[in-house]
C-alpha positions as CSV (number, residue, x, y, z in Angstrom):
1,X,-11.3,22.3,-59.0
2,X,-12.0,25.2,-62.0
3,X,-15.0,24.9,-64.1
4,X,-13.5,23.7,-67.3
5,X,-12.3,20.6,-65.0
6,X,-15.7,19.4,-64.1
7,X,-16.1,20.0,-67.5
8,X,-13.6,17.5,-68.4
9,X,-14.7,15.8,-66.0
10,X,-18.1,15.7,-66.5
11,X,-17.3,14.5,-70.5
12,X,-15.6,11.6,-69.4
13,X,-18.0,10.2,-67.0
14,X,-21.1,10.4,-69.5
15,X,-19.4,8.3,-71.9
16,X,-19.0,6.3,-69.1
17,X,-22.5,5.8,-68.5
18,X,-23.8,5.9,-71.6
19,X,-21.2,3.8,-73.5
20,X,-20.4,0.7,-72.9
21,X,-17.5,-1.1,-71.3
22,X,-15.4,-4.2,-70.4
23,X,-13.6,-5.1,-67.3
24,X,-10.0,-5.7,-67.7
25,X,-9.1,-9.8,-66.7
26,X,-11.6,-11.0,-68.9
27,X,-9.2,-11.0,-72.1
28,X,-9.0,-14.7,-72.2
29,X,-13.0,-14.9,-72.8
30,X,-13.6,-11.7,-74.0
31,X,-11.1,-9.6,-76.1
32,X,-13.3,-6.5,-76.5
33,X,-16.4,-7.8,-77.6
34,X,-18.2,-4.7,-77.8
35,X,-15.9,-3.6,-80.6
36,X,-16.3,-6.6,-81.9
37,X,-19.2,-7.6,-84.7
38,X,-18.9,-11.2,-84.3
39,X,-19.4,-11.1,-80.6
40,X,-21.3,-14.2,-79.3
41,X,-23.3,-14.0,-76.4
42,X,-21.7,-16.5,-74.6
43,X,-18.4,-13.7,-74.4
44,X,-20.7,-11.1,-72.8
45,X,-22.8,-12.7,-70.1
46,X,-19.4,-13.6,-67.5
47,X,-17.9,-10.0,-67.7
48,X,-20.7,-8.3,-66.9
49,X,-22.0,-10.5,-64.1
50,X,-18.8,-10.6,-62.5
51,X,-18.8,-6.6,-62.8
52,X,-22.0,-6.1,-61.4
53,X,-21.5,-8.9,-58.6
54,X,-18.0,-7.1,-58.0
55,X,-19.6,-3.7,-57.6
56,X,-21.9,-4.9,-55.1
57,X,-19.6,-6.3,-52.8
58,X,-17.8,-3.5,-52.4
59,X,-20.4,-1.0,-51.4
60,X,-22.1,-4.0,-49.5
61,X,-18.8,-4.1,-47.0
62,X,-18.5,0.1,-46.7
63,X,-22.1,1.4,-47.1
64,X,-24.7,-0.9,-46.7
65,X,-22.9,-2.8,-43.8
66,X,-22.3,0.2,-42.1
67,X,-25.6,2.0,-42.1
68,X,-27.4,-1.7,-41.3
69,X,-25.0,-2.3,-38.4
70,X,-23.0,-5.2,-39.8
71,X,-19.9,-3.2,-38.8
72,X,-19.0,0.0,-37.1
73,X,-15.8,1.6,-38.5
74,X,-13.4,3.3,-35.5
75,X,-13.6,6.6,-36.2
76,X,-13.8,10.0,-35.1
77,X,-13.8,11.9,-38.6
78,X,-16.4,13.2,-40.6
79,X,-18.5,11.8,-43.2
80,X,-19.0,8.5,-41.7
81,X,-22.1,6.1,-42.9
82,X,-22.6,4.5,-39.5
83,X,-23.4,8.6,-38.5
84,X,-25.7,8.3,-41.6
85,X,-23.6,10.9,-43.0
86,X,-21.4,10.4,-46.1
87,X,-19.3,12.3,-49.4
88,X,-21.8,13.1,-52.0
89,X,-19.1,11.4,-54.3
90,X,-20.1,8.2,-52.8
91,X,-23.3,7.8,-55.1
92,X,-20.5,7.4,-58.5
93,X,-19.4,4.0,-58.4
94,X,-22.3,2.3,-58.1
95,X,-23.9,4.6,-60.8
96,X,-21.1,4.3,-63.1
97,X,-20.7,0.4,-62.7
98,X,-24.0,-0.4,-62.8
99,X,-24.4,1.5,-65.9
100,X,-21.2,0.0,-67.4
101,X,-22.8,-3.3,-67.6
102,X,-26.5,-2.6,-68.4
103,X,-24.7,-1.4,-71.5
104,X,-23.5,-5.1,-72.0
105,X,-26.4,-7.0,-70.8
106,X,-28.5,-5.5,-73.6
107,X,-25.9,-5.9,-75.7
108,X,-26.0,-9.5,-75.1
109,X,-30.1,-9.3,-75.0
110,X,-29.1,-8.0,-79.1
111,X,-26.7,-10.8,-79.9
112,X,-28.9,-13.1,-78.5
113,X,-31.6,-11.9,-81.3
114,X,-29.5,-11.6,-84.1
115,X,-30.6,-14.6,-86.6
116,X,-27.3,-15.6,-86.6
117,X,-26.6,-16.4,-83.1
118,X,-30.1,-16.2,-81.8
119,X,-31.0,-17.8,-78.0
120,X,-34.1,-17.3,-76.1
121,X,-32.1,-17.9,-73.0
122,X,-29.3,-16.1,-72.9
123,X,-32.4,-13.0,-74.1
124,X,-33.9,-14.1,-71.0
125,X,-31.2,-13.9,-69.0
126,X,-29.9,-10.8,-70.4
127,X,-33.6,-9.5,-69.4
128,X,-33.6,-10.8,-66.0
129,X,-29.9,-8.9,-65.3
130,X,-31.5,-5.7,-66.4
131,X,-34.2,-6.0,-64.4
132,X,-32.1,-6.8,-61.8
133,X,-29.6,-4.0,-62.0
134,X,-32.3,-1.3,-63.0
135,X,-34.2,-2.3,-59.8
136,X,-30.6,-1.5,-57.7
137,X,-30.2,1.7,-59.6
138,X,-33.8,3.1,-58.8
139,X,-33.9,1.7,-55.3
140,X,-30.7,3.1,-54.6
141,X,-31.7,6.7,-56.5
142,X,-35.1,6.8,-57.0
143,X,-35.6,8.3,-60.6
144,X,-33.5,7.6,-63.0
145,X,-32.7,7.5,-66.7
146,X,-34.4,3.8,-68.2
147,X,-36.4,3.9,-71.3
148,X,-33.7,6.0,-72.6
149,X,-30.3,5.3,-70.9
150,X,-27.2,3.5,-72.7
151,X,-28.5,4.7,-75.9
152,X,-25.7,6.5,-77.2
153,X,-25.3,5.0,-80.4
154,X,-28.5,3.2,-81.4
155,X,-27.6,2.4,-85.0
156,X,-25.4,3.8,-87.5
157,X,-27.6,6.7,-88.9
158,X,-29.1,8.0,-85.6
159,X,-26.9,9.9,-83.1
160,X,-28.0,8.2,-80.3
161,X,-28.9,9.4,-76.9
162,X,-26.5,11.6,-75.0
163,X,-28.5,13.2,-72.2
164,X,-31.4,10.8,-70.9
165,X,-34.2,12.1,-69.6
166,X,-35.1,10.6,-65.9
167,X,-38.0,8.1,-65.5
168,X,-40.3,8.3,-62.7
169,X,-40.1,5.0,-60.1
170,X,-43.2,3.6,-60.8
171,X,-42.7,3.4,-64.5
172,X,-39.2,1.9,-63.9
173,X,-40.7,-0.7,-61.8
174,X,-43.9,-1.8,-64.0
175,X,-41.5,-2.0,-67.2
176,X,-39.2,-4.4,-64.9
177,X,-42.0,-6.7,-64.4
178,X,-42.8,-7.1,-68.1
179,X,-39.2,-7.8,-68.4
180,X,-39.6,-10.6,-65.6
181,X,-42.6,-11.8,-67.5
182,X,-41.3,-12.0,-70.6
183,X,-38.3,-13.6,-69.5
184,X,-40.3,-16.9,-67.7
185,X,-41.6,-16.9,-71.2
186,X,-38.2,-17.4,-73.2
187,X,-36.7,-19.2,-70.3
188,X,-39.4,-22.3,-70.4
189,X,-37.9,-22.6,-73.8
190,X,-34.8,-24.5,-71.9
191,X,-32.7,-23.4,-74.6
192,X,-29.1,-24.6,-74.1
193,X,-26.6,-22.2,-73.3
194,X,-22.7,-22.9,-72.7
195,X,-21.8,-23.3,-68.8
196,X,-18.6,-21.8,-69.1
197,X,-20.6,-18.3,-69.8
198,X,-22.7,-18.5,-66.8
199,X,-20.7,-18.4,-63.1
200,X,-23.8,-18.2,-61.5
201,X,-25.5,-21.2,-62.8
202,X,-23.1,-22.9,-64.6
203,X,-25.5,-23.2,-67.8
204,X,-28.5,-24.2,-65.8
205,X,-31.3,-22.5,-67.9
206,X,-34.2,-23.5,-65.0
207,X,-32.0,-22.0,-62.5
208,X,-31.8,-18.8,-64.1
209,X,-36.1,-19.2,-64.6
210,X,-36.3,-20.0,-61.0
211,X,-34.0,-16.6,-60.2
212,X,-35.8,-14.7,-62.4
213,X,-39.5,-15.4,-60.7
214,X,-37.9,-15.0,-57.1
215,X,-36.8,-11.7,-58.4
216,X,-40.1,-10.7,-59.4
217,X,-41.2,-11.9,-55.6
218,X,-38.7,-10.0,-54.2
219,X,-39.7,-6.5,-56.3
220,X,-43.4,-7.2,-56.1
221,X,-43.1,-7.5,-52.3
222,X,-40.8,-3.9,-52.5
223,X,-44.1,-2.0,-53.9
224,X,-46.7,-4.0,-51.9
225,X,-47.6,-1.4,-49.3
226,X,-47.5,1.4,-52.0
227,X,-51.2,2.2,-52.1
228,X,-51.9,2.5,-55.9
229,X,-50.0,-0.4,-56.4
230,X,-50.7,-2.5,-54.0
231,X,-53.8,-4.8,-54.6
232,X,-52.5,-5.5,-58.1
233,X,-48.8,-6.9,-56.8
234,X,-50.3,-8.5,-53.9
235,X,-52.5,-10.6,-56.5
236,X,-49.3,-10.8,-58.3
237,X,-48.1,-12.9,-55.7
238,X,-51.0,-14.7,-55.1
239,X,-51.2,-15.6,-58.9
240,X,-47.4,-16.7,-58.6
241,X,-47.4,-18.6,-55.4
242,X,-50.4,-20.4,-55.5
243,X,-53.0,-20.4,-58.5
244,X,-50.4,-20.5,-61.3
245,X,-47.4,-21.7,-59.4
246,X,-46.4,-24.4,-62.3
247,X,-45.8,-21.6,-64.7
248,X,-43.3,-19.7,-62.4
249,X,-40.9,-21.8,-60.9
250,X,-39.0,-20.1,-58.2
251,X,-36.4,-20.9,-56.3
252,X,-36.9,-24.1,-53.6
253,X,-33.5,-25.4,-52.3
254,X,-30.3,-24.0,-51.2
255,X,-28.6,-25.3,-54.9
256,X,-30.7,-23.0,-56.8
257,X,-29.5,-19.7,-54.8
258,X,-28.6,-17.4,-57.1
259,X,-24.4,-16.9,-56.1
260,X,-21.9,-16.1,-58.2
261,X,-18.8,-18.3,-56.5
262,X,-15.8,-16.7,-56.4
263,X,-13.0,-19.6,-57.5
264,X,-9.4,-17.7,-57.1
265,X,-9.1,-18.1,-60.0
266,X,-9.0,-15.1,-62.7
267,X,-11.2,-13.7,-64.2
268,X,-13.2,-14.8,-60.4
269,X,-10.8,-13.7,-57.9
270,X,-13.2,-11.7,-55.5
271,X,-13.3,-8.3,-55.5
272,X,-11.9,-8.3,-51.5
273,X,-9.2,-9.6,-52.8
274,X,-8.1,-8.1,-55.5
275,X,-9.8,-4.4,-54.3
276,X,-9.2,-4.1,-50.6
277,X,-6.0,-4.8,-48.4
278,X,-5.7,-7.1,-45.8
279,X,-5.1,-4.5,-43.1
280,X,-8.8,-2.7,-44.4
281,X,-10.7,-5.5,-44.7
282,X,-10.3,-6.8,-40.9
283,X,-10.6,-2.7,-39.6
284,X,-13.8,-2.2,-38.9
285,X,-15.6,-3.4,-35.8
286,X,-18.6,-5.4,-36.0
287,X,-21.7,-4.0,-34.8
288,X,-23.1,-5.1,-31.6
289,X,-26.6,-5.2,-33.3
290,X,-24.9,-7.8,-35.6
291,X,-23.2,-10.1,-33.2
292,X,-25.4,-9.9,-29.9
293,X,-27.6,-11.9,-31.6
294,X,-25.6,-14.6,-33.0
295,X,-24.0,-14.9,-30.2
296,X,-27.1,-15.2,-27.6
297,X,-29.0,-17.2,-30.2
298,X,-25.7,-19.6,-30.0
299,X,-26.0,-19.5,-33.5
300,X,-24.1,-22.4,-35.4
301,X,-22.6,-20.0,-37.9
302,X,-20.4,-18.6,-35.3
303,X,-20.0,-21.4,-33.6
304,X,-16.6,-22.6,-33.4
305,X,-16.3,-26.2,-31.4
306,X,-18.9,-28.0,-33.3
307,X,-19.3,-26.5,-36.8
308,X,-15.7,-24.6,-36.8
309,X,-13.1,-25.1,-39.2
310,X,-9.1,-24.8,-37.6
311,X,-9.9,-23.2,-34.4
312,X,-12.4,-20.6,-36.6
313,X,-16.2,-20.0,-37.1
314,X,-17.9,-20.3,-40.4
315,X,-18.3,-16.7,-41.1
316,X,-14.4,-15.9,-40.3
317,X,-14.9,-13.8,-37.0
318,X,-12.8,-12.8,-34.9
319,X,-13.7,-12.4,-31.0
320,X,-12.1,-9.5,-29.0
321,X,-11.2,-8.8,-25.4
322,X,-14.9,-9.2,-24.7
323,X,-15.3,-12.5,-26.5
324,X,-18.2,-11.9,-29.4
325,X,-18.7,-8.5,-28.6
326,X,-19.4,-5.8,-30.7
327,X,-19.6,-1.8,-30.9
328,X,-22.6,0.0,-30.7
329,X,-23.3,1.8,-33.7
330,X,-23.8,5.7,-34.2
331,X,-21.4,6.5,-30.9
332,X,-20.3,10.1,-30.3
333,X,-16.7,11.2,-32.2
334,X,-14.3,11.1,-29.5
335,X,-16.2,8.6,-27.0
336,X,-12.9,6.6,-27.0
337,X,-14.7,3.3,-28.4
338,X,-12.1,0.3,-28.5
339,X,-12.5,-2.2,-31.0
340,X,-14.1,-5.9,-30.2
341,X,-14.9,-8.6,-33.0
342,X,-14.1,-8.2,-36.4
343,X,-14.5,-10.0,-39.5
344,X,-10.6,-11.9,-40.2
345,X,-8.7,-11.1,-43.0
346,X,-7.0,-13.6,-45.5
347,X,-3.4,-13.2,-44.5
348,X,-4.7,-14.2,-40.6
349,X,-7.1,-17.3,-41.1
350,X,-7.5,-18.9,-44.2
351,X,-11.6,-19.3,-43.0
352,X,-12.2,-15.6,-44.1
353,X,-14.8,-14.4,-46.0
354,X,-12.4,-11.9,-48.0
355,X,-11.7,-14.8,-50.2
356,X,-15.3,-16.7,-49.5
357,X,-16.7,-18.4,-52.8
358,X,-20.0,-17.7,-51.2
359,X,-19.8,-13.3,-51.0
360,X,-21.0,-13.3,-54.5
361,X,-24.2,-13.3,-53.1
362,X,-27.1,-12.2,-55.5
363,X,-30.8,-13.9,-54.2
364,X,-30.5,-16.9,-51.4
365,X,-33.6,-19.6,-51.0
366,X,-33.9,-18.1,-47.3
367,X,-34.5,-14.6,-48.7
368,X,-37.4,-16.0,-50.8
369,X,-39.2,-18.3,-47.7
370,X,-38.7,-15.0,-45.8
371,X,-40.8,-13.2,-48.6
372,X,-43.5,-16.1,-48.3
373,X,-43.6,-15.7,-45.1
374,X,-44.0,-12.4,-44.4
375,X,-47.0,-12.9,-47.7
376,X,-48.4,-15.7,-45.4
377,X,-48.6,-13.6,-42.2
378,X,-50.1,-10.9,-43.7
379,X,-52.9,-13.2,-45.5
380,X,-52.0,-12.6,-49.0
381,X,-51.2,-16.6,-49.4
382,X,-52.6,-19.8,-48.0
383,X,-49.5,-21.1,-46.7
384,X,-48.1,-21.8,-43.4
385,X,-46.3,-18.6,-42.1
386,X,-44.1,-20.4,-39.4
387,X,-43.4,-23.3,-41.8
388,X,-42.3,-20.4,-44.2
389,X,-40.1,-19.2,-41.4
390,X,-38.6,-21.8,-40.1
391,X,-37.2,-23.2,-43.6
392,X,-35.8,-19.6,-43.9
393,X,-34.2,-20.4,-40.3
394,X,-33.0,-23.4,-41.3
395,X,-31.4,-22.8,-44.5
396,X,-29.8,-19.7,-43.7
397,X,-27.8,-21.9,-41.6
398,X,-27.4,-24.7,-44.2
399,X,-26.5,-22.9,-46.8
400,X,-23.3,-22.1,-45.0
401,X,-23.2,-25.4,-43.0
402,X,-24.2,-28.0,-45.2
403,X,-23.9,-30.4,-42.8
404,X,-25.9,-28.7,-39.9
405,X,-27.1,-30.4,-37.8
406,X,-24.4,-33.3,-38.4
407,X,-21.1,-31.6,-38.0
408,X,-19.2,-34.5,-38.1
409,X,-20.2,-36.0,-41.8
410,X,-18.0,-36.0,-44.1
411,X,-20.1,-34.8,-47.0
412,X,-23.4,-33.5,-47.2
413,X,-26.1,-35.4,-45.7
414,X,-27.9,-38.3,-47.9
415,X,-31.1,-35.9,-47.3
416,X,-31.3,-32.2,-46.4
417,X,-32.4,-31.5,-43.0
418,X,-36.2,-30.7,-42.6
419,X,-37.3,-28.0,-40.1
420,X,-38.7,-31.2,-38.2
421,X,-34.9,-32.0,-37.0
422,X,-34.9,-32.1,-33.5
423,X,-31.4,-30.8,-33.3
424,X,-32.8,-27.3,-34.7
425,X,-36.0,-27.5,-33.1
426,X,-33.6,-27.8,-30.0
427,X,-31.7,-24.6,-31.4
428,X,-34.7,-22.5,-31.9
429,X,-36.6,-22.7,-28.3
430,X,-32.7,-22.4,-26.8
431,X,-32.6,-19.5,-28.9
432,X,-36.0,-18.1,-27.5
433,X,-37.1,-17.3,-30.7
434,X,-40.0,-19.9,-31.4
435,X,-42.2,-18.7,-33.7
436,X,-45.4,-17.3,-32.0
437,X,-48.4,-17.2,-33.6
438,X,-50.2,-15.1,-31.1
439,X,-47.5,-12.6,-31.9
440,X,-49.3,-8.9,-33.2
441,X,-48.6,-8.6,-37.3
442,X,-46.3,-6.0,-36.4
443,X,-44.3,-8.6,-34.0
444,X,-44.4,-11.1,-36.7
445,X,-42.6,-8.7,-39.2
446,X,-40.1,-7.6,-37.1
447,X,-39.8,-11.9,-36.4
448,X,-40.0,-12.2,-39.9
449,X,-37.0,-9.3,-41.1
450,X,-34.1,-9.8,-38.3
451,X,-33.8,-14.0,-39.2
452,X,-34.2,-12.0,-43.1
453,X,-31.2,-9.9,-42.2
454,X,-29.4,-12.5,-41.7
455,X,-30.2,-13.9,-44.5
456,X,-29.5,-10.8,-46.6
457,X,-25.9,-10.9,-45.3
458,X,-23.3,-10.0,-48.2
459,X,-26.5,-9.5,-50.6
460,X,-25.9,-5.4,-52.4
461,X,-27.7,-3.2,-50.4
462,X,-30.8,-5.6,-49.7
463,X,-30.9,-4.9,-45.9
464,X,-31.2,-1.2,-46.6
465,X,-33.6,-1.6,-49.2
466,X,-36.0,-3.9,-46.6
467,X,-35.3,-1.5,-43.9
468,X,-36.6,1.1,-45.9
469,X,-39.5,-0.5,-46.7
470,X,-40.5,-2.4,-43.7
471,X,-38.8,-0.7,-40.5
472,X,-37.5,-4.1,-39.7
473,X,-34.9,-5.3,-38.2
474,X,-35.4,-2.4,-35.5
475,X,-32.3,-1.3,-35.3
476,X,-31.0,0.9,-32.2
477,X,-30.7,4.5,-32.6
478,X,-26.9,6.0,-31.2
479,X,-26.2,9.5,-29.9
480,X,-24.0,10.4,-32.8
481,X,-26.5,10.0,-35.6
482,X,-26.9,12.9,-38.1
483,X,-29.7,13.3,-40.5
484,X,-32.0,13.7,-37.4
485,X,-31.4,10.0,-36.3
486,X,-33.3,9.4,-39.7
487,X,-32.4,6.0,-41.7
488,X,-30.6,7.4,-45.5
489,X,-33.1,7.1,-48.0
490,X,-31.4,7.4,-51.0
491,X,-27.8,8.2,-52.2
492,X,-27.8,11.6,-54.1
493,X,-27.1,11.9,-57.8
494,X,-23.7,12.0,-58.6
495,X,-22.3,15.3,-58.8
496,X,-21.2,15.1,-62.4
497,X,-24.4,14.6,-63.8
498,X,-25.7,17.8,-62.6
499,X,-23.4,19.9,-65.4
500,X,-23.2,16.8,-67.8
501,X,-27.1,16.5,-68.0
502,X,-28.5,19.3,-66.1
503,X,-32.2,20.0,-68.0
504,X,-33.1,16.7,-67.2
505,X,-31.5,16.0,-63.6
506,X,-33.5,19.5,-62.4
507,X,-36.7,18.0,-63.6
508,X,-35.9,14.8,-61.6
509,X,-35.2,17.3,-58.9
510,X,-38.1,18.8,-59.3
511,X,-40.4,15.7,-59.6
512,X,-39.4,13.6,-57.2
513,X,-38.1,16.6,-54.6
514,X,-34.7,17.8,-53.2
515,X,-31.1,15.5,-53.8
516,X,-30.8,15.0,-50.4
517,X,-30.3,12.0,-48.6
518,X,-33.3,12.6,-46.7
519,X,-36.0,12.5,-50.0
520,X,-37.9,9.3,-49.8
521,X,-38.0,7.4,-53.1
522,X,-41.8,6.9,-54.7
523,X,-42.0,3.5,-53.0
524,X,-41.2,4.8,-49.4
525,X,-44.0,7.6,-49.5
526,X,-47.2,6.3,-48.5
């Protein structure tokens, strides 16, 4: 390609990222609102969650679930992400997605405060999106543009901002936690809000308070072992957990998991439906790091007698010659690897998780007793670390087997389960994994972060971000890795935004060291 075509290029995708945007499907609720002056926003919120949720999904099945060793595409090519080697043209589409609709959730943050149509939660909420997409963007990056990103066209007399300088990590992530804050604040309001806007909560203004805190847990936890950081988000946790619990709610049931479900019905048809074929969505192989587990844990979510549905497991996989076998991750090009279990696509079982309401995952209740726990074990919190644990356990299962440990009810049980049930106290010592409390911290963690995996199954790039940050799950290392056998930390800047904003991407360069894969982000580096 010449030079004046990145050119071109490099035009069009600015005004991607600094501009905002609206997904087509979502005519019926929102006919262009941004071009709109009487947008409500009730029109905005939908759109933009689906977008993000949508985005997420996709590089959740093709980069994050091959580099964590959910699957193992069959393949002897180049630029493979199980090899820890991939296009540098992968890093767009999250970029340009996820900028699309911060755009729009601070558009709705605006709407929100305009006299006219003024709401403290839909502000709130529109705070706690941003927070959560900004903390993608800089986990996924490192530094990036913030303070003054999607400012292209800040009022009428000012010409906006068209190359944004790049923030440093740290700044990014104390700025999200005053968003977080400031949303609990406008949230306790319990300000109404219209439940056909919200397909995550379905207008339930605690829910999205609850969310927002076990955000804030999850982020806190991110920076906990940065050093200059650290004592002041470990109190933070304290402070939420336990001496001022009452004023941040979290989340503390399966219901109040924050999912967007996927109906069939536009505008929620999931993105594996409308954005990947059958025939792609059942290729890959499932890792054998992935299923060994399951399978020697006999774990009800891939159990198919008791808790399957038409001759199929909960989670829509398929067994191969081996039964549920998987592939090793990271083999050699041309070791001849046959293909074993793999996920089933839609057209071959209707129990498939390409059309599963339950993909849009965004923050489950196991994820957040996983954080406790691993707060608990390390002494940061009075509570019971194996009581912390063994809810995760227990409703990582439920909250895809609501019925578990009763297969045979007919609706969901008059009570939930407690981790008291002696059906999954049975499960857990035939498992062999009892918790341990003579276990070594390090023991605990690595406990603590492969039941978390799980847990983090479908959720963006969580897995990678946690591996990152903790070492755990330990995942095995294949023969065929690149990058010296070296976990990714980062996806490089898109390419474009060296010519369409080059001062300000070298200094980012320059501050937080080379665009490589290999350049730990501020919170990796001790």
């Amino acid at each position: 390609m010449n030079k004046l075509s990145y050119r071109i290029l490099s035009i069009i995708m600015v005004a991607i990222l600094i501009l905002p945007s609206c997904k087509d499907g979502f005519e019926e609720v929102n006919t262009d609102p941004i071009n709109t002056p009487s947008a409500l926003p009730q029109q905005l919120l939908a759109p933009a969650l689906a977008g993000v949720v949508s985005s997420n999904m996709i590089r959740n099945r093709n980069f994050n679930n091959e580099l964590m060793q959910v699957t193992v595409s069959i393949s002897d090519g180049d630029a493979t992400v199980f090899r820890y080697e991939f296009r540098n043209t992968i890093s767009d589409y999250l970029w340009n997605n996820w900028y699309i609709q911060l755009t729009n959730f601070k558009d709705l943050y605006a709407q929100a405060s305009n006299p006219l149509t003024l709401n403290k939660s839909y502000q709130g909420i529109s705070l706690i999106s941003q927070a959560w997409v900004y903390s993608m963007l800089t986990d996924t990056y490192g530094d990036i543009p913030y303070f003054e990103s999607n400012r292209a066209r800040d009022s009428v007399s000012a010409p906006g901002i068209k190359e944004p300088a790049f923030d440093k990590q740290k700044d990014i992530y104390l700025d999200i936690f005053k968003k977080l804050e400031e949303a609990n604040v406008l949230l306790s309001a319990n300000t109404a809000i219209a439940g056909s806007s919200d397909p995550v909560f379905n207008g339930n203004v605690g829910n999205w308070r609850r969310f927002g805190n076990s955000l804030y847990l999850r982020l806190l936890l991110r920076l906990s072992g940065k050093a200059e950081v650290s004592e002041a988000c470990i109190a933070k946790i304290k402070e939420m957990v336990e001496t001022n619990a009452s004023a941040y709610p979290i989340i503390s049931n399966n219901g109040q998991s924050a999912i967007l479900r996927w109906t069939g019905n536009a505008p929620y048809t999931s993105p594996y439906v409308n954005g990947v074929r059958d025939q792609d969505f059942r290729a890959p192989a499932i890792a054998s790091f992935f299923i060994d587990n399951l399978r020697n844990w006999s774990d009800p979510r891939i159990n198919i007698s008791t808790y399957g549905t038409g001759g199929v497991n909960r989670w829509g996989i398929a067994q191969g010659s081996n039964g549920f076998a998987g592939v090793e991750s990271g083999y050699v090009p041309g070791a001849g690897i046959s293909k074993q279990a793999y996920f089933y696509s839609r057209d071959q079982q209707t129990m498939s998780l390409q059309h599963e309401p339950l993909a849009g995952m965004i923050m489950n209740y196991a994820e957040v007793q996983f954080i406790l726990a691993e707060a608990a074990a390390k002494g940061w919190i009075t509570g019971s670390a194996q009581t912390y644990w063994e809810t995760g356990v227990l409703n990582g299962i439920t909250l895809w087997l609501p019925t578990y440990p009763n297969p045979t009810a007919s609706g969901l049980p008059a009570t939930a389960p407690t981790i008291a049930d002696p059906v999954f106290r049975e499960y857990l010592t035939a498992a062999d994994i009892d918790w341990d409390e003579s276990l070594s911290l390090d023991d605990k963690m690595e406990k603590i972060h492969l039941q978390k995996y799980y847990a983090l199954f479908l959720t963006d790039l969580q897995q990678w971000f946690e591996y990152r940050r903790s070492g755990h799950p330990k995942l095995p290392k294949g023969p065929g890795l690149r990058n010296n056998g070296v976990m990714p930390a980062r996806m490089v800047y898109p390419v474009y935004v060296q010519s369409a904003n080059p001062t300000n991407y070298k200094l980012a360069v320059a501050a937080q060291g080379q665009d490589l894969i290999s350049t730990q982000v501020w919170w990796q580096k001790p």
